[in-house]
C-alpha positions as CSV (number, residue, x, y, z in Angstrom):
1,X,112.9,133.6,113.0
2,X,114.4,130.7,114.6
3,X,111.5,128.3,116.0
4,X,112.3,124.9,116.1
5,X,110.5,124.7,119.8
6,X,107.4,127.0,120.8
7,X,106.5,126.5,124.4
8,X,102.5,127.1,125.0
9,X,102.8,129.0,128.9
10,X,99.1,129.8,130.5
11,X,99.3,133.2,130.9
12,X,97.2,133.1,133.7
13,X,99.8,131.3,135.5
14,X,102.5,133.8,137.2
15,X,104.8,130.9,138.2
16,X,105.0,129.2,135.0
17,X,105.8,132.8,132.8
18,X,108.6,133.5,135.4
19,X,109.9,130.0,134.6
20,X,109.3,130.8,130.8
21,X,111.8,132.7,131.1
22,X,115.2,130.1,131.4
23,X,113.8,127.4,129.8
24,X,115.4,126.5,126.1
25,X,112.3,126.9,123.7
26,X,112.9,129.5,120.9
27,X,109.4,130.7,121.2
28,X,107.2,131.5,124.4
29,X,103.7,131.5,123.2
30,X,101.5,133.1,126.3
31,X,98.2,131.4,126.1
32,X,95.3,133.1,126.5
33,X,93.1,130.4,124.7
34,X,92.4,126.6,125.6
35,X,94.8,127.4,129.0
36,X,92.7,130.1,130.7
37,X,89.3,129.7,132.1
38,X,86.7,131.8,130.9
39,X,86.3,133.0,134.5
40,X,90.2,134.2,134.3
41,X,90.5,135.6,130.8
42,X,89.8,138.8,131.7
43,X,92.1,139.2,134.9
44,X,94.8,137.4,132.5
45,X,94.6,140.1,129.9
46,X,96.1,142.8,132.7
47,X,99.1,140.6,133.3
48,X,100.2,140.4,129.9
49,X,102.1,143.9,129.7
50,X,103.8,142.5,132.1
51,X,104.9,139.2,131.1
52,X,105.8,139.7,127.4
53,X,108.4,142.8,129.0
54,X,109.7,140.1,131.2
55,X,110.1,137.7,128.9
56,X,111.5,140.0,126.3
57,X,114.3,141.4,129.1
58,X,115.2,137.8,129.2
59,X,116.0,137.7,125.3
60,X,113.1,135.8,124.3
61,X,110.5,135.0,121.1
62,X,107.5,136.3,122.2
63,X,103.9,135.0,120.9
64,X,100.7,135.4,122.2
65,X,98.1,132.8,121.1
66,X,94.7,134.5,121.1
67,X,91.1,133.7,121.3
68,X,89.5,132.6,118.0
69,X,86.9,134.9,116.4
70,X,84.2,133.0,116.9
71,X,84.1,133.4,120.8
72,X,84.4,137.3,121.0
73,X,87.2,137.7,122.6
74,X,90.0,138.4,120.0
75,X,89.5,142.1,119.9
76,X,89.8,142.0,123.7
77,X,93.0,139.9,123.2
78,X,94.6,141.9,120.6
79,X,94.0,145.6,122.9
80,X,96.1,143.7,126.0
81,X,98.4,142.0,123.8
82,X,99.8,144.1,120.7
83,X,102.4,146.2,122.5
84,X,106.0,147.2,121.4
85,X,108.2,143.5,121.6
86,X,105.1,141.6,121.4
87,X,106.5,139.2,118.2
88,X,103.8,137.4,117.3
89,X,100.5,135.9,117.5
90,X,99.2,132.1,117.3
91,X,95.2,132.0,115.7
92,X,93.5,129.2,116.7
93,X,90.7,127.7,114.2
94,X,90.4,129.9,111.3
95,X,88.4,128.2,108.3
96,X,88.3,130.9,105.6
97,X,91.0,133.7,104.0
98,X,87.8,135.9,105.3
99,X,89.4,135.2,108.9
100,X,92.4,136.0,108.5
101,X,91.6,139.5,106.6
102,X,88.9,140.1,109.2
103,X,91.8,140.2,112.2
104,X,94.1,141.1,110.2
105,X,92.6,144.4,110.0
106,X,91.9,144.2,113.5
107,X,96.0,143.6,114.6
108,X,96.8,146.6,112.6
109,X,94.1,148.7,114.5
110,X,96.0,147.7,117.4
111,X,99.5,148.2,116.5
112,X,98.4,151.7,115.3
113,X,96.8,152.5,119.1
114,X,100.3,150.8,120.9
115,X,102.6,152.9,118.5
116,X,103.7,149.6,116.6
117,X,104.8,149.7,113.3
118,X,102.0,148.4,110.9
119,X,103.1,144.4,110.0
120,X,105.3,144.8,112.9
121,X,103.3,141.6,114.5
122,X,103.4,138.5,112.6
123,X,100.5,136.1,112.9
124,X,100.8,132.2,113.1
125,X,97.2,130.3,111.5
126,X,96.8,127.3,113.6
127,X,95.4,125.1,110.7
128,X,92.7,122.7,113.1
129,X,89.8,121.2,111.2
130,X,88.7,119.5,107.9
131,X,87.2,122.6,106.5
132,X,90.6,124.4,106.9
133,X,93.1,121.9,105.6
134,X,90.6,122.2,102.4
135,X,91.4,125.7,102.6
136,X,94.4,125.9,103.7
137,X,96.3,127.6,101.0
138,X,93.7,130.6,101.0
139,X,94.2,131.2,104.1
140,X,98.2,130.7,103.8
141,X,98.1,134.0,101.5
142,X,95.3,136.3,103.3
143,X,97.9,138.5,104.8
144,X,101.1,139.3,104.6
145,X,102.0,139.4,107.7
146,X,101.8,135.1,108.4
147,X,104.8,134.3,109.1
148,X,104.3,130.4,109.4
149,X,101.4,127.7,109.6
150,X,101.0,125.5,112.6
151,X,98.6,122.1,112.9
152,X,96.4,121.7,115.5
153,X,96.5,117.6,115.7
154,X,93.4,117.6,118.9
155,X,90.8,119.5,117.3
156,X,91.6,118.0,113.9
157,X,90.8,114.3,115.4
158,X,87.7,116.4,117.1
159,X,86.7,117.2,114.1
160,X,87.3,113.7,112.3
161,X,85.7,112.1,114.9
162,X,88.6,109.7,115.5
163,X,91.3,109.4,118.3
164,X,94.5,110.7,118.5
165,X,97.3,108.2,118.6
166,X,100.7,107.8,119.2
167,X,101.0,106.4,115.7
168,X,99.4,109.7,113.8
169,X,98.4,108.0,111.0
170,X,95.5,109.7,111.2
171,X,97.3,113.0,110.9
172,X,99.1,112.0,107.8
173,X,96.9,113.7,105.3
174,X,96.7,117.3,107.3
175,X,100.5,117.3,107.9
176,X,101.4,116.8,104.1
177,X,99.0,119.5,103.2
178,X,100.7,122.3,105.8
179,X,103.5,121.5,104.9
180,X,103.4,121.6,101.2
181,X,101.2,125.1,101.3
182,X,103.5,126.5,103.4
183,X,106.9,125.7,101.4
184,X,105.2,126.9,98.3
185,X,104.2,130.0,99.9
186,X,107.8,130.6,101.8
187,X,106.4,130.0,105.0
188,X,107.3,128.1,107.8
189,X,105.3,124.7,109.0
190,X,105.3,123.9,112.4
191,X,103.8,120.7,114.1
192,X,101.3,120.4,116.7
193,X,101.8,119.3,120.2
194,X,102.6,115.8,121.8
195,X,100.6,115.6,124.9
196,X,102.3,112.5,126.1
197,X,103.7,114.1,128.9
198,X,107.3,112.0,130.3
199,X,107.0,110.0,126.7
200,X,110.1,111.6,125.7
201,X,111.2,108.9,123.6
202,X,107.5,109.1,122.1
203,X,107.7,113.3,121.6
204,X,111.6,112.5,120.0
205,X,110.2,109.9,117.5
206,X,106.9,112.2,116.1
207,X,109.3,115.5,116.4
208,X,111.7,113.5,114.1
209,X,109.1,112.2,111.9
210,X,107.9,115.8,111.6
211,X,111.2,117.5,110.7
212,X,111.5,114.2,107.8
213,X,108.5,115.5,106.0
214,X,109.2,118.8,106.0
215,X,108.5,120.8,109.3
216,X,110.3,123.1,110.5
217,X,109.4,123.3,114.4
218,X,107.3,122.2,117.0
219,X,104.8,123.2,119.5
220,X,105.7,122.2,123.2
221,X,103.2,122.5,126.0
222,X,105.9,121.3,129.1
223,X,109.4,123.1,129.3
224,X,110.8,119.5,129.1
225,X,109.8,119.1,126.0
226,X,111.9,122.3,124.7
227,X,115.4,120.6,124.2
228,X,114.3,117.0,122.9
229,X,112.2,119.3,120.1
230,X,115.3,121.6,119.4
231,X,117.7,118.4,119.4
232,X,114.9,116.8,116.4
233,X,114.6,119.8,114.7
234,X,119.0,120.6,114.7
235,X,121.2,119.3,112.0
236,X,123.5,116.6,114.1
237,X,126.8,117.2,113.8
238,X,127.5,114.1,111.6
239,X,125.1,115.8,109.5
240,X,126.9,118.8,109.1
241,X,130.1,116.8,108.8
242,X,128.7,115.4,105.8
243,X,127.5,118.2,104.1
244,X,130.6,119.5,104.0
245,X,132.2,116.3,102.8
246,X,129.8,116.9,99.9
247,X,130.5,120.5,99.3
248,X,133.9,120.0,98.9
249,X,134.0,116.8,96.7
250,X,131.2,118.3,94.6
251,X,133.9,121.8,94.3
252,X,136.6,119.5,93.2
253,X,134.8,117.5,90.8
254,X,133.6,121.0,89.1
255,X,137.6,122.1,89.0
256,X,137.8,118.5,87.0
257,X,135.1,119.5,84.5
258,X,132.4,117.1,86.3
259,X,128.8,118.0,87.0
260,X,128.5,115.0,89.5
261,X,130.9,112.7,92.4
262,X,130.2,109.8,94.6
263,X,130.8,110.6,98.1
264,X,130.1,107.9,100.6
265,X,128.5,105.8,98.3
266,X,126.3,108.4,97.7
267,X,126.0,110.1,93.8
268,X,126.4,113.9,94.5
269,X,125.2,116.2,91.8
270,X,123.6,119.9,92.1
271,X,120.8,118.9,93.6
272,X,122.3,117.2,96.5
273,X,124.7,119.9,97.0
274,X,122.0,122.4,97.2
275,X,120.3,120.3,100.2
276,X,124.3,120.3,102.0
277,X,124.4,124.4,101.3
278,X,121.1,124.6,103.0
279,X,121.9,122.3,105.9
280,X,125.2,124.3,106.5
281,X,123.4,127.5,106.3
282,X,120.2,126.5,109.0
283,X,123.2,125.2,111.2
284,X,125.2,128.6,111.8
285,X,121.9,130.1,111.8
286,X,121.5,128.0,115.1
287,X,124.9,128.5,116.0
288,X,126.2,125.2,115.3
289,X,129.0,123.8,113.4
């Protein structure tokens, strides 16, 4: 699944799903959480059919973020939004493997009733207090189906009792974690949201901070936001340039009988050429290069 971008759209809000569908974000993640009222999230339920069939005529990702356990709601959620094309599912504030298992069992209910093929629907844990960056690896492996782990950077500072800022040093320690748990696990990390709105040059910076430690996409809550996070989260095409550089000096030096070269100044051994194979390979799976 290519996600370097996933754009939270209110689903309540007709004008911005129609919009959804032409702007650049590799995901569309129709909110029916912290977007929607209470007094709307039942109307907003009977307009998903139609939005995720829209969205998905226009070749997009389709994600729906639901509500978390705790409020009642989920099963509600799941009935309106587990239909054929329906991708995937964000989970807001789960704290315990016993979560995830819990709906787990509940989106293969649904898939079952909507003719889906069981697993069909991956499921994105939004990781988004203390409690669950402590358990954040059992919760990682509760289902198969988890495709990916996302960081909720405004409830974690709730639940710190600390303000967010621009800085995110006090993010630091959640963001390693994710990160870590989901590389060892094969699963994709993806950082929270920059609610900076117009601070491009702010979103740029933390979305290329982000992709330095190890994530692999972002969450977006403005389509502006879409291509400065895909740009971040891209190899550049000097980058791609010099993988190749070191692919191709590393091949020769093998041919020569050596196990290592110096390539821009740089000492190329297996390792590093492993990194340059990698780059090359997320680049055509983005089309670039």
């Amino acid at each position: 699944m290519l996600a370097r971008s996933l754009l939270f759209v209110p689903a309540n809000r007709d004008n911005m799903v129609a919009k959804a569908a032409g702007v650049a974000a590799d995901v569309i993640t129709l909110d029916l959480e912290d977007s929607v009222p209470d007094a709307e999230k039942e109307a907003t339920r009977g307009k998903l059919e139609a939005a995720i069939r829209s969205l998905k005529d226009a070749g997009k990702t389709v994600h729906v973020r639901v509500n978390a356990l705790d409020t009642g709601l989920t099963q509600d959620d799941l009935r309106a939004a587990i239909m054929p094309g329906l991708d995937g599912l964000s989970f807001p504030k789960p704290t315990a493997a016993a979560h995830i298992r819990e709906l787990d069992v509940m989106i293969r209910q649904q898939e079952m009733r909507a003719g889906v093929r069981p697993g069909t629907v991956a499921l994105i844990p939004q990781i988004e207090s203390a409690l669950a960056v402590l358990r954040c690896e059992e919760i990682a492996t509760a289902s198969t189906r988890i495709a990916g782990l996302s960081f909720g950077g405004e409830d974690y500072c709730n639940d710190l009792g600390v303000p967010r800022t621009s800085e995110g040093r006090e993010l630091e320690y959640a963001r390693h974690i994710i990160v870590h748990v989901s590389i060892a696990h094969g699963l994709q990390p993806f950082d929270g949201v920059w609610t900076a709105l117009g601070d491009i040059a702010g979103l740029t910076a933390e979305a290329q901070y982000a992709r330095s430690i190890g994530f692999k996409g972002k969450y977006c809550i403005h389509p502006e936001q879409a291509v400065p996070v895909n740009e971040a989260f891209s190899p550049s095409a000097e980058q791609i340039e010099s993988a190749r550089r070191i692919i191709a000096a590393f091949d020769e030096a093998v041919r020569e009988g050596h196990a290592s070269v110096r390539v821009d100044g740089q000492m190329v051994d297996v390792p590093v050429v492993k990194r340059a194979q990698e780059l090359l390979r997320v680049a055509a799976s983005m089309g670039l290069g």
